[in-house]
BATIKE-168115 format. One record per residue: residue in one letter; x, y, z of N, C-alpha, C in turn. Coordinates in Angstrom, 2 decimals. Last residue first. Example, Ala and Ser with C-alpha at 12.3 -4.5 7.8 and 13.67 -1.06 7.14 Angstrom:
<atoms>
@type:S&npx:12.85&npy:-2.25&npz:7.08&capx:13.67&capy:-1.06&capz:7.14&cpx:12.90&cpy:0.03&cpz:7.87
@type:A&npx:13.19&npy:-5.69&npz:7.80&capx:12.30&capy:-4.50&capz:7.80&cpx:13.20&cpy:-3.30&cpz:7.80
</atoms>
This chain:
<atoms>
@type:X&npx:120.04&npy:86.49&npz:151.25&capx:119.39&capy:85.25&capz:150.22&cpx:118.11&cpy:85.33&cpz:150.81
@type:X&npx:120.10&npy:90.29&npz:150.74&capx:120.14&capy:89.25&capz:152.12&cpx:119.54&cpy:88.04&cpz:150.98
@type:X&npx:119.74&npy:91.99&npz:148.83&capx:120.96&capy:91.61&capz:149.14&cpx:121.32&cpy:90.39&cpz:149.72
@type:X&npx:117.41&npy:92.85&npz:146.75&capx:117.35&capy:91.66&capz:147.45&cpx:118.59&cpy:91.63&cpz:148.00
@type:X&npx:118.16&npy:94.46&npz:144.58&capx:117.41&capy:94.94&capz:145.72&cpx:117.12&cpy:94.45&cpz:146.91
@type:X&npx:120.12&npy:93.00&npz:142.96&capx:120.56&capy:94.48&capz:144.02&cpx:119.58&cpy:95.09&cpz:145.10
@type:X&npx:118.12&npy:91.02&npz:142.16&capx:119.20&capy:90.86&capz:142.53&cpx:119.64&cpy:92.07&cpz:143.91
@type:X&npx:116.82&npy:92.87&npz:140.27&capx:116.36&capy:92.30&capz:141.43&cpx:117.29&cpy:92.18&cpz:142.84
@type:X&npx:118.60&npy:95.68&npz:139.53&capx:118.03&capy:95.16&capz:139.36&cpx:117.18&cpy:94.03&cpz:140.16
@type:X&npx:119.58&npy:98.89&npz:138.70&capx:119.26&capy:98.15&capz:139.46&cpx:118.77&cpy:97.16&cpz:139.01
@type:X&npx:123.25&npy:99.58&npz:137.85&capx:121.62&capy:99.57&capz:137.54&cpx:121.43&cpy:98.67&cpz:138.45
@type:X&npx:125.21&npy:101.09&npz:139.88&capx:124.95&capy:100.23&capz:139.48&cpx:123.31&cpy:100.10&cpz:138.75
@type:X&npx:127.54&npy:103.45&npz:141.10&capx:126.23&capy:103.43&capz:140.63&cpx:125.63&cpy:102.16&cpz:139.84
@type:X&npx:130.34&npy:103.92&npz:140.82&capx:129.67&capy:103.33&capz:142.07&cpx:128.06&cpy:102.76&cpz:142.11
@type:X&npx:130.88&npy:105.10&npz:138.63&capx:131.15&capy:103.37&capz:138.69&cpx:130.71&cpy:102.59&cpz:139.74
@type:X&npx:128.35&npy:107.01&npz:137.49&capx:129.42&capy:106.86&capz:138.23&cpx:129.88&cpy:105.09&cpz:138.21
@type:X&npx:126.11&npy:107.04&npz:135.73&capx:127.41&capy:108.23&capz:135.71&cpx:128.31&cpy:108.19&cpz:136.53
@type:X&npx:125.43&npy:104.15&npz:133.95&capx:125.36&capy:104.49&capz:134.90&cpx:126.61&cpy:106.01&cpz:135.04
@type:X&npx:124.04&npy:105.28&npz:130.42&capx:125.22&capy:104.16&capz:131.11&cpx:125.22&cpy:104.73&cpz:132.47
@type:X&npx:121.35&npy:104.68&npz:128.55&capx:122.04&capy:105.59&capz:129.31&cpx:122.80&cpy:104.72&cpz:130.00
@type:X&npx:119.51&npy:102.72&npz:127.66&capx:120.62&capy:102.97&capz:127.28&cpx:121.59&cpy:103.64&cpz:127.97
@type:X&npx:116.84&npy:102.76&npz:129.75&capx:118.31&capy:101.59&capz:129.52&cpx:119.28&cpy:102.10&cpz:128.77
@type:X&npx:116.21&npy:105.03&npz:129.11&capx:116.48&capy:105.04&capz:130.39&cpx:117.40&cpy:104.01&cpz:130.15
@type:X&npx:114.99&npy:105.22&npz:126.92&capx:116.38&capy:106.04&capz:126.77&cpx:117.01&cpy:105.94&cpz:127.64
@type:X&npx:113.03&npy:103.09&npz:126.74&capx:114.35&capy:102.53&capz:126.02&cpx:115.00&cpy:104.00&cpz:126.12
@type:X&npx:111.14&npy:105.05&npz:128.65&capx:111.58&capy:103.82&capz:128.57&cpx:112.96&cpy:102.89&cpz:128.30
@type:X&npx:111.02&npy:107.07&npz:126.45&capx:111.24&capy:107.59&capz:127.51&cpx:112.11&cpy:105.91&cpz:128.52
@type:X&npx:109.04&npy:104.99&npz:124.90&capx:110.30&capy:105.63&capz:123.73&cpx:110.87&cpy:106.29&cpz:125.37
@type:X&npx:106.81&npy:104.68&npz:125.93&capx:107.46&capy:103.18&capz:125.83&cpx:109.12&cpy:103.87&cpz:125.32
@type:X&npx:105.74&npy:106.68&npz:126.42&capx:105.83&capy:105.65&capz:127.41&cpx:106.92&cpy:105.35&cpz:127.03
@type:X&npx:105.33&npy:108.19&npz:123.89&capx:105.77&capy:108.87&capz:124.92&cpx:106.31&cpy:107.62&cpz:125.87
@type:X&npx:102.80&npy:106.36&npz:123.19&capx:104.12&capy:105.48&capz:122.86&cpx:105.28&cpy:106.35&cpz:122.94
@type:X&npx:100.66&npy:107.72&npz:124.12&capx:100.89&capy:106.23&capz:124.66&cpx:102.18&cpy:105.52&cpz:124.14
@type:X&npx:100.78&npy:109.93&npz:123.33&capx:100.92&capy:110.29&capz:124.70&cpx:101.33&cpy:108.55&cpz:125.15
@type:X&npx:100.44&npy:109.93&npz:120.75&capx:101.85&capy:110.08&capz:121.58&cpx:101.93&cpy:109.97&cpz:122.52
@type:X&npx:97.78&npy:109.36&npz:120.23&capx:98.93&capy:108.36&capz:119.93&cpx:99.96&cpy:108.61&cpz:120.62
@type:X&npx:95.53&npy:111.13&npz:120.57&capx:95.43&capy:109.93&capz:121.18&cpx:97.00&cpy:109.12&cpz:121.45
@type:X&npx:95.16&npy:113.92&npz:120.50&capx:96.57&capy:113.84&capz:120.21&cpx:96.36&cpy:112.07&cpz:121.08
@type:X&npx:92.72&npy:114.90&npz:121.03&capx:93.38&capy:115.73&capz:119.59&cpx:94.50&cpy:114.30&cpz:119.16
@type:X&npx:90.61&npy:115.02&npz:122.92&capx:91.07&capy:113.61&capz:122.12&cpx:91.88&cpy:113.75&cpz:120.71
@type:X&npx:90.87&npy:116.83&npz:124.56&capx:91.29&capy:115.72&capz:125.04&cpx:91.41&cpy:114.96&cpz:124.11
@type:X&npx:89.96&npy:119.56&npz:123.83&capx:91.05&capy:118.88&capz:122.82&cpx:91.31&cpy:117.68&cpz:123.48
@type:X&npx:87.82&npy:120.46&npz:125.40&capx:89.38&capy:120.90&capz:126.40&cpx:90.59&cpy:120.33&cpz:125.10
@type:X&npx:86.01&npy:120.36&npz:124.13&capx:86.45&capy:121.86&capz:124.23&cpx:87.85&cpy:121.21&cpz:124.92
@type:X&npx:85.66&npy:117.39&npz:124.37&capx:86.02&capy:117.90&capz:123.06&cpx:86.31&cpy:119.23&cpz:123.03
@type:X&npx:84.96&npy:117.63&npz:127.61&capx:86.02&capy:116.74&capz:126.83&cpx:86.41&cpy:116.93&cpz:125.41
@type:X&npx:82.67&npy:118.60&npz:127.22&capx:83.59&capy:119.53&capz:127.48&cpx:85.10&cpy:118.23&cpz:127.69
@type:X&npx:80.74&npy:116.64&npz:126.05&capx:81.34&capy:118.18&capz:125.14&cpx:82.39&cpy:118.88&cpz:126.12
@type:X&npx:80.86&npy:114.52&npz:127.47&capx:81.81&capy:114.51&capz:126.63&cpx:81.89&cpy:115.73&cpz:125.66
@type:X&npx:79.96&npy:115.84&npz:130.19&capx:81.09&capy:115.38&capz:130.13&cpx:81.71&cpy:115.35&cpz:128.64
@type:X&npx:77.49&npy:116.03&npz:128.66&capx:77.73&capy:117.23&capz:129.57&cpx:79.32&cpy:116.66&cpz:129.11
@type:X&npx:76.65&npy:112.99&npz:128.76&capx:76.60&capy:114.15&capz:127.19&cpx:77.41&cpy:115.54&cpz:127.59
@type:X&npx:76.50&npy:112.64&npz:131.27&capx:77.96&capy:112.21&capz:130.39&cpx:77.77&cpy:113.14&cpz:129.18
@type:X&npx:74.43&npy:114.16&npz:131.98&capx:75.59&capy:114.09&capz:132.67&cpx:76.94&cpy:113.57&cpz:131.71
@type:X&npx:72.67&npy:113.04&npz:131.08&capx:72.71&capy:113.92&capz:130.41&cpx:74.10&cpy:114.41&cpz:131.25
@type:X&npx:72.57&npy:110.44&npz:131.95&capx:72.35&capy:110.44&capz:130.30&cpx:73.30&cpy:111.95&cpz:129.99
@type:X&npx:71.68&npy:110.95&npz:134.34&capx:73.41&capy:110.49&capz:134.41&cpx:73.46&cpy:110.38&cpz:132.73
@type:X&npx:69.06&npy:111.98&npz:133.98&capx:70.29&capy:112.88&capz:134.59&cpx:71.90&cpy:112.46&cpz:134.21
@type:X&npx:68.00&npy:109.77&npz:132.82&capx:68.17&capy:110.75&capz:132.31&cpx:69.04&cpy:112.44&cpz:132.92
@type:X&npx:68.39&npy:108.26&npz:135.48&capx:68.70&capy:107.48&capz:134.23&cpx:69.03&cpy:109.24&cpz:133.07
@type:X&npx:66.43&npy:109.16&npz:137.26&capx:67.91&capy:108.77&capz:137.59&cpx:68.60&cpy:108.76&cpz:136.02
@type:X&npx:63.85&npy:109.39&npz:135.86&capx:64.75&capy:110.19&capz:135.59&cpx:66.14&cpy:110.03&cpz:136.29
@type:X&npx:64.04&npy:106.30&npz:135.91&capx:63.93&capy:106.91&capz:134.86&cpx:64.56&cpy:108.35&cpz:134.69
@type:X&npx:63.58&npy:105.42&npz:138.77&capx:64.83&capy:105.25&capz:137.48&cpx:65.13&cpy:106.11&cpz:136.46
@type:X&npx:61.43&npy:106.36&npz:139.69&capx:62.80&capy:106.76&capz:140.09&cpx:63.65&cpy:106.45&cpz:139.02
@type:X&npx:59.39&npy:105.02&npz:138.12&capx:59.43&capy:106.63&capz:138.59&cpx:60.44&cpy:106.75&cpz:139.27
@type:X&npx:59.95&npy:102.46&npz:138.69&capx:60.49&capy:103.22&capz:137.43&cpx:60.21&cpy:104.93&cpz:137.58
@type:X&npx:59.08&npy:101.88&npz:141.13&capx:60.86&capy:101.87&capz:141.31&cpx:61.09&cpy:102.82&cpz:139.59
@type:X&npx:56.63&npy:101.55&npz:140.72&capx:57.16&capy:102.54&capz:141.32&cpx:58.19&cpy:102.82&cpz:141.07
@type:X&npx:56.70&npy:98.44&npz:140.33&capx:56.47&capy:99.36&capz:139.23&cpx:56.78&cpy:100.80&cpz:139.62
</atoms>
């Protein structure tokens, strides 16, 4: 029964610790812009395959090319 005189305020520090955390997570705008930043990914992605290698020496890579030796 002791152990709750520790918990408790353990408990209300790390309570008040994240409450801490998530107002200055809403001053910094962290959660303005949820969407681009995750499909930024995927669109950066498909510009890389399109692009054609700039030399003829230059090959995309792929397994294959990384593996030379069978």
């Amino acid at each position: 029964m002791e152990i709750v005189i520790l918990l408790i305020p353990l408990a209300l520090i790390f309570l008040g610790g994240a409450i801490a955390f998530l107002f200055w997570a809403l001053r910094k705008d962290q959660f303005e812009d949820l969407d681009n930043a995750s499909w930024r990914v995927v669109f950066d992605d498909r510009e890389q395959r399109r692009k054609p290698p700039s030399s003829p020496s230059e090959k995309p890579v792929t397994e294959k090319s990384q593996n030379d030796e069978p």
